[in-house]
C-alpha positions in Angstrom: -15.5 -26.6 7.1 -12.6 -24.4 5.6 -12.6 -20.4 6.3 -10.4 -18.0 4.3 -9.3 -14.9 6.6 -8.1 -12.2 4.5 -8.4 -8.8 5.7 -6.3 -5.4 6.0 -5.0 -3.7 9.1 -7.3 -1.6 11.1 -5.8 1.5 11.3 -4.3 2.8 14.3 -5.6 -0.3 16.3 -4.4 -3.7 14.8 -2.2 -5.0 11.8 -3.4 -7.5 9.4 -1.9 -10.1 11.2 -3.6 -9.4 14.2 -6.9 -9.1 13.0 -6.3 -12.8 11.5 -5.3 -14.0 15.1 -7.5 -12.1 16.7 -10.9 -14.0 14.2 -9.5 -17.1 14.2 -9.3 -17.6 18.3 -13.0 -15.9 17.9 -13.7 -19.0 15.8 -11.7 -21.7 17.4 -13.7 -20.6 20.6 -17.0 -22.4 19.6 -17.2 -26.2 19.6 -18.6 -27.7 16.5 -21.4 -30.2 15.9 -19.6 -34.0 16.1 -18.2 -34.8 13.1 -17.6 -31.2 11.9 -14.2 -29.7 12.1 -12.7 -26.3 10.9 -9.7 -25.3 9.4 -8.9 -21.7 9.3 -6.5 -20.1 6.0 -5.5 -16.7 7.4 -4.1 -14.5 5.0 -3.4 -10.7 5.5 -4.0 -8.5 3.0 -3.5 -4.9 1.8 -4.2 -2.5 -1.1 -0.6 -1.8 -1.8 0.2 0.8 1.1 0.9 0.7 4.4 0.6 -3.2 5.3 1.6 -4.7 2.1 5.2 -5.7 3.5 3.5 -7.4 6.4 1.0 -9.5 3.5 4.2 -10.3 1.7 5.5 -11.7 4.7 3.0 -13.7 6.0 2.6 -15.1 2.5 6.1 -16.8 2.5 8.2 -13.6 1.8 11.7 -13.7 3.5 12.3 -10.0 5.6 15.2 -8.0 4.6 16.7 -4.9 6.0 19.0 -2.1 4.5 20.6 1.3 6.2 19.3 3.8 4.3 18.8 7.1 4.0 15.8 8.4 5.8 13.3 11.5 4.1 15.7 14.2 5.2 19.1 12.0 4.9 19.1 10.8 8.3 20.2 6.7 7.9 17.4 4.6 9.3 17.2 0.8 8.6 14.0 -0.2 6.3 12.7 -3.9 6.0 11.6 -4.9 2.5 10.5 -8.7 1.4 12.4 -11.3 -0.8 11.1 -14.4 -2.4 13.0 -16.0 -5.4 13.7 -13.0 -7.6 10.7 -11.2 -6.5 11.2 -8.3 -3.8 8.3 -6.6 -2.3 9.1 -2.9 -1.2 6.8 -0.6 0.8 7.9 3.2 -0.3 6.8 4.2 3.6 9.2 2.3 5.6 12.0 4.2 3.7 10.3 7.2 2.4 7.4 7.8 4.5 5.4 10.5 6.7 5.9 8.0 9.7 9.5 7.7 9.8 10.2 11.5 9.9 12.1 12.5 12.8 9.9 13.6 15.6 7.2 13.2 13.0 7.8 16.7 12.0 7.0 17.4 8.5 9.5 18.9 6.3 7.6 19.4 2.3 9.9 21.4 1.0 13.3 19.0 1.3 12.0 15.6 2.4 13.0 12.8 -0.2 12.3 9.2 -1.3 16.1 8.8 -1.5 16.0 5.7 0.7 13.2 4.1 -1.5 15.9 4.0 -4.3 18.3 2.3 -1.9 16.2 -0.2 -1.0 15.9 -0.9 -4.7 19.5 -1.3 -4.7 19.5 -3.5 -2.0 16.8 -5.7 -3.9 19.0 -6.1 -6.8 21.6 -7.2 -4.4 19.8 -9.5 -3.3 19.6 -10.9 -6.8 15.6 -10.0 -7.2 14.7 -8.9 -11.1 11.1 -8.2 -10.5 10.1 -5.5 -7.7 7.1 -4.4 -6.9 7.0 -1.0 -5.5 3.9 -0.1 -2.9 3.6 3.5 -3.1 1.8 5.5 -0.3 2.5 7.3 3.1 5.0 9.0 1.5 6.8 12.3 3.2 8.1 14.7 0.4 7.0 15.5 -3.1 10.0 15.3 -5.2 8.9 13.1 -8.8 11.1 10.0 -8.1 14.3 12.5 -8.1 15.2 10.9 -4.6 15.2 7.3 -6.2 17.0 8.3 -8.7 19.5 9.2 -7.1 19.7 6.0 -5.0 20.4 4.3 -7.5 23.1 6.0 -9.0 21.8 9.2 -11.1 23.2 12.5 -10.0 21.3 15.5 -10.5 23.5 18.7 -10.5 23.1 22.4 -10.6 24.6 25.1 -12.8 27.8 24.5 -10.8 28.1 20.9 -11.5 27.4 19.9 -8.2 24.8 17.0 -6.7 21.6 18.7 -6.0 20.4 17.8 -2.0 17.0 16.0 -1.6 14.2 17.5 -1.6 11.4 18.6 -3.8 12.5 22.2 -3.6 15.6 21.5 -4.5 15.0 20.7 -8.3 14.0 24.2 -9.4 17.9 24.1 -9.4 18.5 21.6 -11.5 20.5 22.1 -14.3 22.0 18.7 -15.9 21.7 14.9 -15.1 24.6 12.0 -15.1 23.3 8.6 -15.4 26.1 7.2 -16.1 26.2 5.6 -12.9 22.8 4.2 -12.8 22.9 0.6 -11.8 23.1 -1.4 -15.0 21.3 -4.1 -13.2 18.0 -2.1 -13.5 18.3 -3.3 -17.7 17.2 -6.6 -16.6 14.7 -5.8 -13.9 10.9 -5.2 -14.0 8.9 -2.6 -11.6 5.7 -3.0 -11.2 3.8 0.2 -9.5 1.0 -0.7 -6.9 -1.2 2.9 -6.8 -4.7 3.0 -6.9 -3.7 7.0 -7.8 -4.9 8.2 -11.0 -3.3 11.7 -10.3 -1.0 13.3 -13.1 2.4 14.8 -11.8 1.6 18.4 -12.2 -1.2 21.0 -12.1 -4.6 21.1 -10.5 -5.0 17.7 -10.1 -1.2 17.0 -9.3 1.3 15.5 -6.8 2.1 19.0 -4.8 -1.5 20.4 -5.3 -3.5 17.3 -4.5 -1.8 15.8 -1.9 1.3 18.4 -0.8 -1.1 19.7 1.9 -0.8 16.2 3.6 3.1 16.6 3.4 3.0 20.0 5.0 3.0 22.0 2.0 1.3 26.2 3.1 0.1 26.9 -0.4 3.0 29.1 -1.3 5.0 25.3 -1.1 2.3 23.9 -2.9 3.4 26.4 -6.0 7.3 26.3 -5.7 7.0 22.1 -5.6 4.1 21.8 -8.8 6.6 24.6 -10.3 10.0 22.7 -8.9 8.4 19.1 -10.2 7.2 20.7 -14.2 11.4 21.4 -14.5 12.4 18.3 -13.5 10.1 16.9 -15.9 11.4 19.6 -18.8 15.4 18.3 -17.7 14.4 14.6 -17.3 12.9 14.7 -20.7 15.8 16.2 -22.6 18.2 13.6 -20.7 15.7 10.5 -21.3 13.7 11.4 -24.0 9.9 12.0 -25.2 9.2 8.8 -22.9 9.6 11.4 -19.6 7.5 13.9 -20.7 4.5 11.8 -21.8 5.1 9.9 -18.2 4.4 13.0 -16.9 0.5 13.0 -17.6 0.0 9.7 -17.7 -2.6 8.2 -14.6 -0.6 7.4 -11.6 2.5 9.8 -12.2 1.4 12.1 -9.0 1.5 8.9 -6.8 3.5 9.0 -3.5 4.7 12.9 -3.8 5.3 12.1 -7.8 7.6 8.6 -6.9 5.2 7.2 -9.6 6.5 9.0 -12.3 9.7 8.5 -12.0 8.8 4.6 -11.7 6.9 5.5 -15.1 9.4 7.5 -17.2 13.0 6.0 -16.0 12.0 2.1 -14.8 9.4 1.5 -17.0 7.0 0.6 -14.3 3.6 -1.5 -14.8 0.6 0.3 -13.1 -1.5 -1.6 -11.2 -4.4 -1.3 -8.5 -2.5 -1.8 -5.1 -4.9 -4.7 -4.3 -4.6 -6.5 -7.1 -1.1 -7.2 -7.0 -1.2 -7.9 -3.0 -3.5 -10.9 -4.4 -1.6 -12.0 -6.7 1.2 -12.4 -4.6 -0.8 -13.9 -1.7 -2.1 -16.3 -4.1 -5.4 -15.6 -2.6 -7.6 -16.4 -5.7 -6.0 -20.5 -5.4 -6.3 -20.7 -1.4 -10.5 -19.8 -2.5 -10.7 -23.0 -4.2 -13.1 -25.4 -1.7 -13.5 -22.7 0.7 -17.0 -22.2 2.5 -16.7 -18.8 3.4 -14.0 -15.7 3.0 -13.9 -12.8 5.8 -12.1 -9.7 5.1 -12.3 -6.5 6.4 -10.4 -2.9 7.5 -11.3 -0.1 10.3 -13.6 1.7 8.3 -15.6 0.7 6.0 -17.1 3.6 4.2 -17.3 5.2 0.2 -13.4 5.1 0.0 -13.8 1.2 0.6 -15.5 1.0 -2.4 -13.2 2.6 -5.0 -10.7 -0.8 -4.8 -9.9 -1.3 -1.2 -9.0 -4.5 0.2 -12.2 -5.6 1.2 -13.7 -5.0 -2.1 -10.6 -6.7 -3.7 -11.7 -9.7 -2.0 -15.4 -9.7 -2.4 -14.9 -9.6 -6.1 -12.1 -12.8 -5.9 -14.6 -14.8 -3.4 -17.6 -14.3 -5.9 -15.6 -15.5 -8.7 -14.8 -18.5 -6.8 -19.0 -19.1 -5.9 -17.7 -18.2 -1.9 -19.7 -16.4 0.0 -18.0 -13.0 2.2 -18.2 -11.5 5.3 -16.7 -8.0 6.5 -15.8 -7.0 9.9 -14.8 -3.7 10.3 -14.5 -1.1 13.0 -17.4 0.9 11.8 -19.6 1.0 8.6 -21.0 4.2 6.7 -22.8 2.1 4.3 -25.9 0.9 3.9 -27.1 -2.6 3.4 -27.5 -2.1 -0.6 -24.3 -0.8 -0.9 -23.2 -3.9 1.1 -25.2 -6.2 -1.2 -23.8 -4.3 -4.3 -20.0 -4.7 -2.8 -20.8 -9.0 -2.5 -20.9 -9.3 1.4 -23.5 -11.4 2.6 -23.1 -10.4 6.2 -21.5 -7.4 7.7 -20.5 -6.9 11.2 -18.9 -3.9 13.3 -17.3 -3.6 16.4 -19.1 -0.5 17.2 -22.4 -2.2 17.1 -20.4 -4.1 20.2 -18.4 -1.0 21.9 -19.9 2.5 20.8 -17.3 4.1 22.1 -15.1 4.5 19.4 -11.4 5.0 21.6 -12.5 1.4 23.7 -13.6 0.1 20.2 -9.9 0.3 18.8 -8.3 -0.1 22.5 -10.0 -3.1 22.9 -10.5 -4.4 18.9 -8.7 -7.4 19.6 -11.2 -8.8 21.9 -14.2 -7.8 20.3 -13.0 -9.5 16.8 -12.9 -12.6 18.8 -16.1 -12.0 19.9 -16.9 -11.6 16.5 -15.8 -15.0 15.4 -17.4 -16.6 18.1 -20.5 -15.2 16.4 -19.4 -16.1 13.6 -18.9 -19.5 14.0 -22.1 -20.1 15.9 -23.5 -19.3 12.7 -21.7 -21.9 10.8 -22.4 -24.4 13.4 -26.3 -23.9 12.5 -26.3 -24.3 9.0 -25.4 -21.7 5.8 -25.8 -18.0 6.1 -28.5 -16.6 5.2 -29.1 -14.3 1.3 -29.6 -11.1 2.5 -27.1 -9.0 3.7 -26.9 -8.4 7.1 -25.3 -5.7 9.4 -24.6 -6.9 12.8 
């Protein structure tokens, strides 16, 4: 009996990793029926955000680290993941809301400076295809802090190199990119954002999603107005290609990082899950599996606009396997279950209503979980109709 394991962290409780060791002791717990044996094929998972260096690296990625510059230029050292000439970087361990200083927020100045650096240090380490997980990020700048890692200066009237910071480019007045790493000619970015957000306006990076950052509203105006002349400046130094990047789906990503990924690297958008799979290799590991289990902490409606659990249904369907979730908690009901592929759903607060001992103590109910799990195996198939345990 083979079992795929392949879910995403559970937010403020366990990593991905975790809840694959936690599931598989859960399983290993139950003896078998003679002659049956099991073999367990963990993989963690993630939609492209926080979590998808951790996937890369429990897929057969090598960790790296780099000193680089933190959101508000403090240096910080960020990991990111190397295998062959593929590098795996996750924006937040450079860029992000959690790596702030004291955690306080700073909208107006924070910058994804160190996200560029760490693009640098890919190319160093002789990688020509990166894929860049947006999300978590801590500023709303467009891209201007990569940029600038990786060579671009961005100067004011005076000549001088604007500081990071969002705010920062209503100053702009001229760009040099005659530093930009030439290495970036032969290299090949491929954006993981489930984001459909243009850069400006309404429905933009410092409108949408500035709040998250910190933004009072009066930010919220100075960055949307701040990112539409960076845009105006970018375009006259890059060409027509900057402006139309601009509106394009996926530009507001990660404070407006994806459109600088869209206009200057020539990035391919893609959902954030369906590159993690690719990488994992998950849709080959399927092949003669009896069942897949995936999961995250809550499965709810955001779950079902591409998360990772979704992500997996849909690959263990195409490969005639039946899947389980396990989450920390369901909204959803059983037809929305059905409709998302899982035969059998179980949460650990049908085990532990309290919700603070339900992610103190997830580790040990996922293993209780397995152990039901496997019990079930041990009896025969599951059952058609979806199930919430």
């Amino acid at each position: 009996m083979r079992v795929v394991i392949a879910p995403d962290k559970f937010k403020g409780s366990l990593t991905a990793p975790d809840v694959v060791a936690h599931l598989t002791a859960g399983l290993r717990a139950v003896s078998l029926p003679a002659g049956q044996t099991l073999e367990v094929d963990g993989i963690p998972v993630a939609d492209g955000g926080e979590g998808t260096l951790e996937a890369a690296v429990a897929t057969g990625f090598t960790r790296r680290s780099a000193t680089v510059s933190g959101p508000t230029g403090e240096p910080l050292t960020a990991d990111f993941a190397v295998r062959g000439g593929e590098a795996v970087i996750e924006m937040a361990t450079a860029s992000g809301l959690a790596v702030l200083p004291g955690g306080v927020k700073d909208a107006l100045r924070s910058s994804s400076r160190g996200t560029g650096e760490l693009i640098t240090a890919a190319l160093d380490a002789g990688c020509t295809r990166i894929i860049l997980g947006v999300g978590g990020s801590a500023g709303t700048d467009g891209g201007a802090g990569i940029l600038q890692g990786l060579g671009v200066r961005l100067l004011d009237a005076d000549g001088n190199d604007l500081e990071g910071g969002g705010a920062a480019l209503l100053r702009l007045a001229g760009i040099d990119s005659s530093a930009l790493d030439p290495r970036l000619r032969e290299a090949r970015f491929v954006l993981a954002s489930d984001v459909d957000n243009p850069l400006l306006g309404p429905d933009g990076a410092a409108a949408v999603f500035g709040p998250q950052k910190g933004a009072a509203a009066s930010d919220v105006q100075l960055l949307d107005a701040a990112l539409a002349h960076f845009v105006e400046v970018l375009a006259h130094h890059f060409g027509p290609r900057a402006a139309a990047a601009a509106q394009a789906p996926g530009a507001g990503a990660a404070g407006g990082v994806g459109f600088a990924a869209l206009a200057v690297l020539a990035a391919d958008r893609r959902p954030g899950i369906d590159v993690v799979l690719e990488f994992t290799g998950l849709a080959d590991r399927l092949a003669g599996a009896d069942l897949v289990i995936t999961g995250e902490g809550s499965l709810d409606e955001q779950s079902l606009l591409g998360k990772t659990p979704l992500g997996v249904a849909r690959a263990a369907a195409a490969a005639g396997v039946p899947a389980i979730a396990v989450c920390g908690r369901t909204t959803l009901h059983d037809d929305q279950l059905r409709a998302a592929g899982f035969r059998r759903t179980y949460a650990l607060t049908a085990l532990e209503a309290d919700t603070d001992k339900c992610m103190t103590g997830a580790g040990q109910l996922l293993e209780q979980v397995g152990a039901e799990i496997a019990g079930q195996l041990a009896r025969g198939p599951l059952p058609d109709p979806v199930e919430t345990r």
